[in-house]
C-alpha angles and dihedrals in degrees: 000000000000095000098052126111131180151206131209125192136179136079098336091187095059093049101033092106092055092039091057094041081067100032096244104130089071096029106134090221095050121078115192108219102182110214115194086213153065140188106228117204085254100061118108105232092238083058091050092045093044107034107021098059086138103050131116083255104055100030086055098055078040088069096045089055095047093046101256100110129032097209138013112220113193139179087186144128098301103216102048091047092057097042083046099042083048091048101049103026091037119205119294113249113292085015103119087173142012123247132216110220139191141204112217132190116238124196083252097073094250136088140256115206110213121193146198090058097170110305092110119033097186118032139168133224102263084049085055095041080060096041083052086055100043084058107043082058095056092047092058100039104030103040097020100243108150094202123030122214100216121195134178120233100241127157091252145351114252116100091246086053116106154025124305088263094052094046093052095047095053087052095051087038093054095048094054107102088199098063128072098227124194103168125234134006123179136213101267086060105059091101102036095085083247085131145022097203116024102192116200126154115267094269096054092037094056095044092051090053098049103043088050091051093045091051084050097047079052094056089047086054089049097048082063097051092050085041096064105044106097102219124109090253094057106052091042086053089051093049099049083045102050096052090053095040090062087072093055105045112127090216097073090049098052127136124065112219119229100219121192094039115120084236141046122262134178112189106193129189117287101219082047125144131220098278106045086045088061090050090062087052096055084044085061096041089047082052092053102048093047087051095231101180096056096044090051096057090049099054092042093065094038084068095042095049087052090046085051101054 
């Protein structure tokens, strides 16, 4: 992207050799910002909010506050980045909390956003009804479907199906004009096409992405033991599962998206490569360019003022 800068923050001592191996320390689209801290994986986010105001973390989301970046992109410690991003960017109007938020592949060639992917772990309807609404805006503007199917992750489909929360939220979700609503999914759907925005509370969320990436980093296993037998069969097994394995791989659909915020963050996987870090960084820039913030807001009071009337 020729347009693109960007920023990079964090202990620039530590990392000058490597930044001059790839010319990065005199690039005229990077910029070095040198942070004196860092948020380990073992900070408690209050730690991190109140003690590491200097660190790469908290002087990236800065910038985006102040105007000087348009996204902060982060492989950092989760939970302090959303109790800091909270903190700093603060929650857009009618957003009580912030919502992590993934893009899946389906077998149809599309994606399904899922959310809440951990950020609350307990949540209650009107949080899901705005979940509902969060996603449906990153499936218009994002992936450019005018109007968004949205389903709730139930055990079942049928009405009578589901926890208290689940049947409340379907209630407040299929009264909303603004939403496209088409009941219950369950688990074994996420990836049919069935939805464009699947809506569950943090814990389920969490469970349902992390199961799925762990079954793919198991295909991918399994494409390398096929791979190494030396019969026929084996090779030929290698080779079909390799070609489909390419449109599973985690790594080209990293990057969970933190929605409500008055800013734009991408939080990737810590242990990421190259390639699936760039890809959070696409999924930033894509986020940018569609204004989600803003859209999101709009939408937002578009459904309180018709709660209200």
């Amino acid at each position: 992207m020729p347009q693109l800068h960007l920023v990079l923050v964090g202990d620039i001592s530590r990392c000058h050799d490597l930044l001059s191996r790839h010319g990065l320390l005199t690039h005229p689209r990077v910029r070095l910002l040198h942070a004196s801290q860092v948020v380990s994986m073992g900070d408690k986010p209050i730690h991190a909010l109140r003690h590491l105001k200097d660190s790469s973390m908290r002087l990236s989301l800065d910038l985006v506050k102040q105007g000087e970046a348009s996204a902060c992109v982060s492989a950092g410690n989760t939970g302090a980045l959303m109790a800091m991003a909270k903190c700093v960017l603060k929650s857009l109007p009618g957003v009580d909390r912030p919502a992590l938020v993934k893009g899946l592949p389906h077998i149809r060639g599309g994606r399904t956003y899922l959310l809440d992917l951990g950020a609350n772990v307990s949540c209650d309807a009107d949080s899901l009804l705005q979940f509902a609404v969060m996603g449906s805006v990153v499936a218009d503007r994002v992936e450019g479907i005018a109007r968004p199917r949205v389903a709730l992750l139930n055990v079942g489909e049928e009405e009578i199906k589901g926890n208290d929360l689940v049947r409340h939220s379907a209630e407040l979700i299929g009264q909303c004009p603004a939403l496209n609503y088409i009941g219950y999914v369950e688990g074994n759907e996420l990836f049919t096409g069935k939805a464009d925005v699947i809506v569950c509370d943090g814990f389920v969320g969490n469970v349902a992405l992390k199961t799925a990436e762990g079954v793919a980093r198991m295909m991918g296993r399994m494409v390398g033991v096929e791979g190494s037998r030396r019969t026929f069969i084996g090779q030929l097994a290698s080779f079909l599962l390799k070609r489909r394995f390419k449109t599973l791989n985690p790594d080209q659909y990293n990057g969970a998206s933190l929605l409500g915020l008055r800013g734009i963050v991408v939080k990737s996987h810590g242990s990421a490569n190259e390639r699936a870090l760039c890809h959070a960084i696409m999924l930033a820039a894509e986020e940018v360019k569609a204004q989600l913030p803003a859209q999101i807001a709009d939408r937002l009071e578009t459904v309180l003022s018709d709660r209200d009337q």
